[in-house]
mmCIF entry with sequence, helices, sheets and N, C-alpha, C, O atoms, coordinates in Angstrom:
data_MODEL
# 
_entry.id   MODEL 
# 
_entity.id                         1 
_entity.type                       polymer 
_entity.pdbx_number_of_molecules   1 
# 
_entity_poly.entity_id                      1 
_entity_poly.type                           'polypeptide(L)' 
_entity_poly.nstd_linkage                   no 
_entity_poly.nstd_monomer                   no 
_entity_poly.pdbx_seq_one_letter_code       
;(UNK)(UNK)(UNK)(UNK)(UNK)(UNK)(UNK)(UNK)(UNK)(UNK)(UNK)(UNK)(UNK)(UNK)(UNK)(UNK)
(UNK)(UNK)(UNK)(UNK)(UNK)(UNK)(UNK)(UNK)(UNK)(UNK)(UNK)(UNK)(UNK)(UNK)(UNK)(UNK)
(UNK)(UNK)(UNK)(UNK)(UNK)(UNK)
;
_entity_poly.pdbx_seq_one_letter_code_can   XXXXXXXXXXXXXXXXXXXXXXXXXXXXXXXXXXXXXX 
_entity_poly.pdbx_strand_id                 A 
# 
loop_
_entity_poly_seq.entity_id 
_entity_poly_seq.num 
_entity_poly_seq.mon_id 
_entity_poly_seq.hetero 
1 1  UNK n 
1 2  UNK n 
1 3  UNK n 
1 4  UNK n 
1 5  UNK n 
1 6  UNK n 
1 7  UNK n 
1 8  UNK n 
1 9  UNK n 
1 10 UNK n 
1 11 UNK n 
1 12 UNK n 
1 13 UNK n 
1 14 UNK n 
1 15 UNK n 
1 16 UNK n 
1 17 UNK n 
1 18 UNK n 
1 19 UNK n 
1 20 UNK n 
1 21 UNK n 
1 22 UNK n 
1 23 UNK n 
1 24 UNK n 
1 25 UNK n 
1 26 UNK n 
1 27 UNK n 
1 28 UNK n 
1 29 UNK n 
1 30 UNK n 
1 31 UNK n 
1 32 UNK n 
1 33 UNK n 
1 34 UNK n 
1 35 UNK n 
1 36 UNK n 
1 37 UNK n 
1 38 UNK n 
# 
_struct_asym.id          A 
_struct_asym.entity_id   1 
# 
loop_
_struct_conf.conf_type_id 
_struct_conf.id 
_struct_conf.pdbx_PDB_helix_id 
_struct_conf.beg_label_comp_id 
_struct_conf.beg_label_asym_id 
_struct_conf.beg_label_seq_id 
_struct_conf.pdbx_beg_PDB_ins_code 
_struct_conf.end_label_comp_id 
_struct_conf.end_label_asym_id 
_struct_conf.end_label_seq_id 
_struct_conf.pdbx_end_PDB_ins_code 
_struct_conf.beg_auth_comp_id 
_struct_conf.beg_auth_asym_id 
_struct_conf.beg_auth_seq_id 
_struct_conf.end_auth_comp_id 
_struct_conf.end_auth_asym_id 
_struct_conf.end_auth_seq_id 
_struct_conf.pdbx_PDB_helix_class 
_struct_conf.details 
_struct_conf.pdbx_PDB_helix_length 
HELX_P HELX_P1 AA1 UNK A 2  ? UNK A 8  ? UNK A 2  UNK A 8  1 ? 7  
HELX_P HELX_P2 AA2 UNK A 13 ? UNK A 35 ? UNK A 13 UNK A 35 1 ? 23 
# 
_struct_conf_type.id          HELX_P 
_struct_conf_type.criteria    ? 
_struct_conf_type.reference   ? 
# 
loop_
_atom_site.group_PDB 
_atom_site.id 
_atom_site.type_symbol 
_atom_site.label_atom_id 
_atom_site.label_alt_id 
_atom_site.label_comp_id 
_atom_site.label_asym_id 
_atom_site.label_entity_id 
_atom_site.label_seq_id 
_atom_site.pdbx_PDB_ins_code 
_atom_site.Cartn_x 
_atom_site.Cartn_y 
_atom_site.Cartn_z 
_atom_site.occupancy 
_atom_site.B_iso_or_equiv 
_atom_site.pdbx_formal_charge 
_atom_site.auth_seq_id 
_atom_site.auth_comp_id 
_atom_site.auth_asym_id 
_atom_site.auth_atom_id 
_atom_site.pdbx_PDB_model_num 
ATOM 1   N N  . UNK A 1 1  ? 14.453  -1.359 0.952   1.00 0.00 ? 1  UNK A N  1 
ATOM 2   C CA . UNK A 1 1  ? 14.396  -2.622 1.692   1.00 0.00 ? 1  UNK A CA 1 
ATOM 3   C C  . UNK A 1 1  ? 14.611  -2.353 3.188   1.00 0.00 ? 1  UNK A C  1 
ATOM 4   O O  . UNK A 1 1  ? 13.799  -2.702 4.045   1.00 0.00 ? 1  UNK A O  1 
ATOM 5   N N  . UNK A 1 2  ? 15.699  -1.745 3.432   1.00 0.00 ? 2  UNK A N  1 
ATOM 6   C CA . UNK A 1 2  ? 15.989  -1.291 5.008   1.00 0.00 ? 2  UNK A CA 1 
ATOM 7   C C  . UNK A 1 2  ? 14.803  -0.346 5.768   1.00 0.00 ? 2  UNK A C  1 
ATOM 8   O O  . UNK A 1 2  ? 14.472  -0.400 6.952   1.00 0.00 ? 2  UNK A O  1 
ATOM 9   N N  . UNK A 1 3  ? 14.271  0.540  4.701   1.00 0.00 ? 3  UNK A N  1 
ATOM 10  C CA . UNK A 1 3  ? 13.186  1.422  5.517   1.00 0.00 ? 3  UNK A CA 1 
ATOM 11  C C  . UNK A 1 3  ? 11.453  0.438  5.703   1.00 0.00 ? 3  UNK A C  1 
ATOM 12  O O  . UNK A 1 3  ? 10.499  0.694  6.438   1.00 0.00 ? 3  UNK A O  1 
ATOM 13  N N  . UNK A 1 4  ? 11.631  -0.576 4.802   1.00 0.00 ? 4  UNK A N  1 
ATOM 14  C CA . UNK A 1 4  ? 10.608  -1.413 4.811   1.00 0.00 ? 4  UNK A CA 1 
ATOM 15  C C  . UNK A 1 4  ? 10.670  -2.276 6.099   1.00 0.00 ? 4  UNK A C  1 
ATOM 16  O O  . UNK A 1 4  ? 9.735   -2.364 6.895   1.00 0.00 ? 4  UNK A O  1 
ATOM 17  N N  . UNK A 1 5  ? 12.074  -3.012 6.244   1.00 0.00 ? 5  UNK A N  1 
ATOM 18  C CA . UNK A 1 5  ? 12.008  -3.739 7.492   1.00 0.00 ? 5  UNK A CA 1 
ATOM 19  C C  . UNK A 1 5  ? 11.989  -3.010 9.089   1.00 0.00 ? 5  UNK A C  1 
ATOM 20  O O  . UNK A 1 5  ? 11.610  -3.489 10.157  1.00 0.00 ? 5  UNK A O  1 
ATOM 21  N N  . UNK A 1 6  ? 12.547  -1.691 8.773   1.00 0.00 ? 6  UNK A N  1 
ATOM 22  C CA . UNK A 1 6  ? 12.298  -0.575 10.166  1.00 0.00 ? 6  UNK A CA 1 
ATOM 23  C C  . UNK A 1 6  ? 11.236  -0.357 10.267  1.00 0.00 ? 6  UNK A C  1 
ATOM 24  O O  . UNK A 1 6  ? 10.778  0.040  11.338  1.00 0.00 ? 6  UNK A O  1 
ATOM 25  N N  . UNK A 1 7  ? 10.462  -0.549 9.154   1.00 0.00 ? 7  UNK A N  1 
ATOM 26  C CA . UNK A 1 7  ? 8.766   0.345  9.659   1.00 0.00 ? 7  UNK A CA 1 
ATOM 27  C C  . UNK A 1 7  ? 7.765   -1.336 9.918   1.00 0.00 ? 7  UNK A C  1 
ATOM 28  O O  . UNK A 1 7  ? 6.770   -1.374 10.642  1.00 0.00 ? 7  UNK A O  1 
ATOM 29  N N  . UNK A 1 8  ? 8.295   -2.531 9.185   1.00 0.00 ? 8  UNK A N  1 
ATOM 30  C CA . UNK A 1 8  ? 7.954   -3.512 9.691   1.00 0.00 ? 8  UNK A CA 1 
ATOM 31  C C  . UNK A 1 8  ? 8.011   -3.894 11.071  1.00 0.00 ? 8  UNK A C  1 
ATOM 32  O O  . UNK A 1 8  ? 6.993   -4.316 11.620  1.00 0.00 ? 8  UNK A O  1 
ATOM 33  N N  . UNK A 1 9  ? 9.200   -3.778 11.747  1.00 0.00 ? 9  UNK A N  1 
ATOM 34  C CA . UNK A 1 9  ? 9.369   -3.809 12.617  1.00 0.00 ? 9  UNK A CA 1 
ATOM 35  C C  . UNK A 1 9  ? 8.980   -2.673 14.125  1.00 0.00 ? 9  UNK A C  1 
ATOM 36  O O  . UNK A 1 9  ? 9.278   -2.807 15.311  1.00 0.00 ? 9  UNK A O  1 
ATOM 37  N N  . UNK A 1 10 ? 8.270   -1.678 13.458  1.00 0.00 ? 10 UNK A N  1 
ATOM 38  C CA . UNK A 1 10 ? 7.854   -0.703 14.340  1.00 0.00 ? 10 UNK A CA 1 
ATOM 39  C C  . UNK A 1 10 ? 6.707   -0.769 14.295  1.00 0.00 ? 10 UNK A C  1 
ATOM 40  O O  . UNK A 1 10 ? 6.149   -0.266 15.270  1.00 0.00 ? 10 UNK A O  1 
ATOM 41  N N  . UNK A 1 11 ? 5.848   -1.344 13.282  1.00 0.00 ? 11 UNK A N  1 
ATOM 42  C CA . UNK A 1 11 ? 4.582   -1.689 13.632  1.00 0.00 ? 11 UNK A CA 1 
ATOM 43  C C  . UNK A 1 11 ? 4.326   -2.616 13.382  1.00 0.00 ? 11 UNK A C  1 
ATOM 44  O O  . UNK A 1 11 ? 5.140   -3.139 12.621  1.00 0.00 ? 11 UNK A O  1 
ATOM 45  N N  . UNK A 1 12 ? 3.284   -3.369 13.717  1.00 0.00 ? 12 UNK A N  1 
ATOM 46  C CA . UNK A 1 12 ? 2.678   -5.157 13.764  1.00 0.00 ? 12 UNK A CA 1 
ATOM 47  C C  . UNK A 1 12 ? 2.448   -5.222 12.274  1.00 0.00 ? 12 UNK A C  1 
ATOM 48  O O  . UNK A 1 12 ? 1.860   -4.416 11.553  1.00 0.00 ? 12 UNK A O  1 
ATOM 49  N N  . UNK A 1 13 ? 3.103   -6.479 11.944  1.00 0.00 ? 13 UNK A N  1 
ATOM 50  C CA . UNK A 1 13 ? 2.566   -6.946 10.738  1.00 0.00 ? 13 UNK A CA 1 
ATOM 51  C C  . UNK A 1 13 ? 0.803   -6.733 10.218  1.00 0.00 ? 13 UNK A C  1 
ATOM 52  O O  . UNK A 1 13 ? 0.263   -6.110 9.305   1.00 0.00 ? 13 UNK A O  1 
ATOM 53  N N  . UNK A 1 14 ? 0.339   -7.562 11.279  1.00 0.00 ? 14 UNK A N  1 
ATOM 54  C CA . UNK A 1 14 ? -1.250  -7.471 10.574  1.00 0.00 ? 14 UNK A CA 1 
ATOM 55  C C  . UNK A 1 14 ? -1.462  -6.207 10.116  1.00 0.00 ? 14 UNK A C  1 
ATOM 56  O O  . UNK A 1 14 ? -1.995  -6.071 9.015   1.00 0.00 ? 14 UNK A O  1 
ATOM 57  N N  . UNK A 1 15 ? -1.106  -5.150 10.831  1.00 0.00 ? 15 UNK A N  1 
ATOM 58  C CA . UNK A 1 15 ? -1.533  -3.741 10.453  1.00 0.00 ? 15 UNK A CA 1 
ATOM 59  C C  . UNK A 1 15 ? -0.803  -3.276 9.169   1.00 0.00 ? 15 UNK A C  1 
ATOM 60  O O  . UNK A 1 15 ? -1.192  -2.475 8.319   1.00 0.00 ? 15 UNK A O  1 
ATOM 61  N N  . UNK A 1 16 ? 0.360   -3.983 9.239   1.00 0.00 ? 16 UNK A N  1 
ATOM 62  C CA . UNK A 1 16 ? 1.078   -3.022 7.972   1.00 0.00 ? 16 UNK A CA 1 
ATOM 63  C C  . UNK A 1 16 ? 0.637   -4.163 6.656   1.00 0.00 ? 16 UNK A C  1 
ATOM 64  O O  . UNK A 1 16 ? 0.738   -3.680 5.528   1.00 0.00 ? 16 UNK A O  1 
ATOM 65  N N  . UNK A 1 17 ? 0.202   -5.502 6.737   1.00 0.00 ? 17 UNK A N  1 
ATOM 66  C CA . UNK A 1 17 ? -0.175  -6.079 5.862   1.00 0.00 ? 17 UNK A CA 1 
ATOM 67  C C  . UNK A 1 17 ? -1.655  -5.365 5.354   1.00 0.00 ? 17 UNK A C  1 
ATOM 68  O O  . UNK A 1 17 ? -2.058  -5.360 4.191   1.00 0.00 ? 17 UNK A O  1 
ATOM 69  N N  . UNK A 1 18 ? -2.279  -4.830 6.409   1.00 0.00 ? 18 UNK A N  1 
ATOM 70  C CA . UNK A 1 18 ? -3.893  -4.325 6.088   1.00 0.00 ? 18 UNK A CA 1 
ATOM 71  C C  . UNK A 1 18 ? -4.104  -3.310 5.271   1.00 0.00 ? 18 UNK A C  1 
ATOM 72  O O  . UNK A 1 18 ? -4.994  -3.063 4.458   1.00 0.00 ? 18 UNK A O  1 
ATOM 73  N N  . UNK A 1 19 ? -2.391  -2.325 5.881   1.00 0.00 ? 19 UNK A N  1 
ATOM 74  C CA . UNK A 1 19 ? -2.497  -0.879 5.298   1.00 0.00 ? 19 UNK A CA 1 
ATOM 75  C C  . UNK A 1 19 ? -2.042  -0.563 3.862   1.00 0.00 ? 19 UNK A C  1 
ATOM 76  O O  . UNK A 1 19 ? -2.365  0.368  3.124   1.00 0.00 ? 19 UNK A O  1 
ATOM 77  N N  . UNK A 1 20 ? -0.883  -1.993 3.599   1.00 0.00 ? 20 UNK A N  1 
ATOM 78  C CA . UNK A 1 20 ? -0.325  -2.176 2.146   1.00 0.00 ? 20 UNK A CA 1 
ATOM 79  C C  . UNK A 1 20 ? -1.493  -2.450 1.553   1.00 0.00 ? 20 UNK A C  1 
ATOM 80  O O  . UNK A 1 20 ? -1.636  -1.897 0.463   1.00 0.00 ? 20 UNK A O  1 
ATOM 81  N N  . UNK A 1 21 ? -2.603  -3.301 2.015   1.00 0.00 ? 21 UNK A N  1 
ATOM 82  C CA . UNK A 1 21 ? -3.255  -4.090 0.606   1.00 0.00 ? 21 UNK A CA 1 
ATOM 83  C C  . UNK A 1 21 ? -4.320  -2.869 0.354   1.00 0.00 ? 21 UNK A C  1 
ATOM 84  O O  . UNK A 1 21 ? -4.628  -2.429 -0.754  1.00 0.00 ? 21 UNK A O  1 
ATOM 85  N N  . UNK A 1 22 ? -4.828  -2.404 1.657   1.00 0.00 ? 22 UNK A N  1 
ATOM 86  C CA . UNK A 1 22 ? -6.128  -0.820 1.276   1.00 0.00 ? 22 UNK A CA 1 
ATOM 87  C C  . UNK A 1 22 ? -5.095  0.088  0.426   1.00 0.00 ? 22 UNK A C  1 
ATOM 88  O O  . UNK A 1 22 ? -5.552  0.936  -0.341  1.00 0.00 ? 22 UNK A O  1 
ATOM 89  N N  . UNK A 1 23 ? -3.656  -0.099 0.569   1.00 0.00 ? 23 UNK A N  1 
ATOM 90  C CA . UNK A 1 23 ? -3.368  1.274  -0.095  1.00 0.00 ? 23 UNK A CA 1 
ATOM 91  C C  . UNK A 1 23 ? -3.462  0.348  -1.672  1.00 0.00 ? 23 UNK A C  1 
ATOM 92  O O  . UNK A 1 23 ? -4.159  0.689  -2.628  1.00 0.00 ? 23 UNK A O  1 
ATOM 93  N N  . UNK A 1 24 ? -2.692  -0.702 -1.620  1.00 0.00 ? 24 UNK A N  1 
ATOM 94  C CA . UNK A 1 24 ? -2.509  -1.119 -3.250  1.00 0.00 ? 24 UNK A CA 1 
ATOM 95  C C  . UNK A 1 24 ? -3.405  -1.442 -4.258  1.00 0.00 ? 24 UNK A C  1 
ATOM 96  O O  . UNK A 1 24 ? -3.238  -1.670 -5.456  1.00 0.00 ? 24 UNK A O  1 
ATOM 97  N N  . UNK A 1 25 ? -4.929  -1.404 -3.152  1.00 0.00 ? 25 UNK A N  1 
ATOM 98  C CA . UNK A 1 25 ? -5.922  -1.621 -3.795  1.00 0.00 ? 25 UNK A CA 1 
ATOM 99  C C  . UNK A 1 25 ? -6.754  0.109  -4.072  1.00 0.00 ? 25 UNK A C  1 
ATOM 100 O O  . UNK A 1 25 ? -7.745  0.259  -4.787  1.00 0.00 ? 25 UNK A O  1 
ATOM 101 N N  . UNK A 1 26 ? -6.253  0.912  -3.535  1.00 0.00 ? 26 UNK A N  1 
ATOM 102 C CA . UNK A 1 26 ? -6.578  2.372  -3.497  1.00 0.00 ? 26 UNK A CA 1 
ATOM 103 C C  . UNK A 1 26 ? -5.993  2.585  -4.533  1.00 0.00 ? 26 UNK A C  1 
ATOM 104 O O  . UNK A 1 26 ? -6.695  3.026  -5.443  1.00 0.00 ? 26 UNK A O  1 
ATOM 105 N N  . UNK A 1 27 ? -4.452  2.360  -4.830  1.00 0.00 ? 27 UNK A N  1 
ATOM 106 C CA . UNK A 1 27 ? -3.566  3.124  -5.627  1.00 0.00 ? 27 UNK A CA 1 
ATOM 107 C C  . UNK A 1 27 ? -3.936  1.897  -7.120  1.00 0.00 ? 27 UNK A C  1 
ATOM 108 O O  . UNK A 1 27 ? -3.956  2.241  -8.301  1.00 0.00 ? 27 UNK A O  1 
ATOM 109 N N  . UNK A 1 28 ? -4.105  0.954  -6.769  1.00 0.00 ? 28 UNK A N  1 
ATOM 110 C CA . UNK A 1 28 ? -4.864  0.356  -8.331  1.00 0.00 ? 28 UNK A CA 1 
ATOM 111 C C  . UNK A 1 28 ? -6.099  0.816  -8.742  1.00 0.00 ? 28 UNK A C  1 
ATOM 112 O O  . UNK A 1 28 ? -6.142  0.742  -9.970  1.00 0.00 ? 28 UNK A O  1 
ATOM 113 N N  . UNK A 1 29 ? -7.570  1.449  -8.079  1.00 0.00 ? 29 UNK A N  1 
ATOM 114 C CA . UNK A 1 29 ? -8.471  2.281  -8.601  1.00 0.00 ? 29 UNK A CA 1 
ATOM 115 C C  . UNK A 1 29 ? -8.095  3.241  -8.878  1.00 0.00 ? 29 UNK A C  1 
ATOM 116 O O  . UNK A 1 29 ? -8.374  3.465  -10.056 1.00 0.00 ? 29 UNK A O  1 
ATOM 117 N N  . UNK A 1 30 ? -7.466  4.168  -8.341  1.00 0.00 ? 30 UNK A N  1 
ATOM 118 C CA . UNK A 1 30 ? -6.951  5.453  -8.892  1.00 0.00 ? 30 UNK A CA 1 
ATOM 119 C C  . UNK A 1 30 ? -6.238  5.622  -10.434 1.00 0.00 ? 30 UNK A C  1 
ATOM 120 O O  . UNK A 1 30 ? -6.298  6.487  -11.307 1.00 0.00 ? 30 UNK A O  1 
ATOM 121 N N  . UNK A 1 31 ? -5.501  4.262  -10.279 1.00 0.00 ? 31 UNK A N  1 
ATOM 122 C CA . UNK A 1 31 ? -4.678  4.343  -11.851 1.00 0.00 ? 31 UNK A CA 1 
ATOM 123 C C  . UNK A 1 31 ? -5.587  3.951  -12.576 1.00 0.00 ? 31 UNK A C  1 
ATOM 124 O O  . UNK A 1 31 ? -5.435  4.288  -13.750 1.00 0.00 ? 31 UNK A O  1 
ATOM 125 N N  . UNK A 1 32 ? -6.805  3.161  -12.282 1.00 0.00 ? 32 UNK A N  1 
ATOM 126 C CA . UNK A 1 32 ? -7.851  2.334  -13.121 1.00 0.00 ? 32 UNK A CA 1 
ATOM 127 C C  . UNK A 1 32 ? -8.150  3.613  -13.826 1.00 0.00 ? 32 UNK A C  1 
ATOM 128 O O  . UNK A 1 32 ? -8.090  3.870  -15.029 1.00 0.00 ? 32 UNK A O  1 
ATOM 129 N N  . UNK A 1 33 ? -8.432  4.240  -12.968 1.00 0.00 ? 33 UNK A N  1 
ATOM 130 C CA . UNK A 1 33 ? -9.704  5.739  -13.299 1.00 0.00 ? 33 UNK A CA 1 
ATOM 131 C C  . UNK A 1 33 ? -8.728  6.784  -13.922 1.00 0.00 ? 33 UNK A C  1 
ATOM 132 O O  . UNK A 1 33 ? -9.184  7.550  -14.771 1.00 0.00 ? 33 UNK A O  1 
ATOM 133 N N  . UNK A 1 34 ? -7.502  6.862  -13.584 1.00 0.00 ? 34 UNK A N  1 
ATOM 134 C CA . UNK A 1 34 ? -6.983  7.995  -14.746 1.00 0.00 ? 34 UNK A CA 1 
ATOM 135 C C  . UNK A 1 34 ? -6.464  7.113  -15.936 1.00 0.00 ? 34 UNK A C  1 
ATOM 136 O O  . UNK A 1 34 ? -6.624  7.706  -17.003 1.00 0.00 ? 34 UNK A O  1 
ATOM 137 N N  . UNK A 1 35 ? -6.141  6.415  -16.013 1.00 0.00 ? 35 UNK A N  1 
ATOM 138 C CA . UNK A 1 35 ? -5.769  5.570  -17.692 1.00 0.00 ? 35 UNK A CA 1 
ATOM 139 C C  . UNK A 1 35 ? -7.390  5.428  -17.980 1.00 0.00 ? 35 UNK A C  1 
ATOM 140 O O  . UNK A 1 35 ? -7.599  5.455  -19.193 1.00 0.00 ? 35 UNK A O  1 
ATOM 141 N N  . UNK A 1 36 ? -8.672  5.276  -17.145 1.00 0.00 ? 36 UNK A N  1 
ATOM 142 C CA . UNK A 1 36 ? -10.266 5.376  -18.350 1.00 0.00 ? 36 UNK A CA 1 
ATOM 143 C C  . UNK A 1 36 ? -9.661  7.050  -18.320 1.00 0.00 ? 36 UNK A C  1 
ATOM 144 O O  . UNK A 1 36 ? -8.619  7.160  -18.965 1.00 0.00 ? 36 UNK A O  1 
ATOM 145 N N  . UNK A 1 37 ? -10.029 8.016  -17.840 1.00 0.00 ? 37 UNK A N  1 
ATOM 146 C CA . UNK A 1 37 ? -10.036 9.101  -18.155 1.00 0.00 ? 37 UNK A CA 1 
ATOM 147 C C  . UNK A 1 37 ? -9.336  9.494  -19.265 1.00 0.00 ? 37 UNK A C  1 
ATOM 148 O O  . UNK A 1 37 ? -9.794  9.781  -20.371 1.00 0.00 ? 37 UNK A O  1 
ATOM 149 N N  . UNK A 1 38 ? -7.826  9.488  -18.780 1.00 0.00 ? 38 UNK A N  1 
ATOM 150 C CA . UNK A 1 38 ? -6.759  9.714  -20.101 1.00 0.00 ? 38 UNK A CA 1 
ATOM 151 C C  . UNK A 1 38 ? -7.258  9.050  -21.243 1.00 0.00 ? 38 UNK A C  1 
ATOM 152 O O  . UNK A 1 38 ? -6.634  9.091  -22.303 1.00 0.00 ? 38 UNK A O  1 
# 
């Protein structure tokens, strides 16, 4: 929680809202594709 609001606060929201959702949407294909694989 504390390292979330330091890095919130060190960079602009819009950006860290942009970079969470490309990553959570990165890191949800990735799991898509190894649970088809597995």
């Amino acid at each position: 929680m504390k390292g979330g609001s330091l890095f919130c606060s060190k960079v602009p929201r819009l950006r860290t809202r942009r970079r969470l959702r490309r990553t959570t949407t990165i890191a949800g294909g990735r799991r898509q594709a190894t649970t088809e694989v597995f």
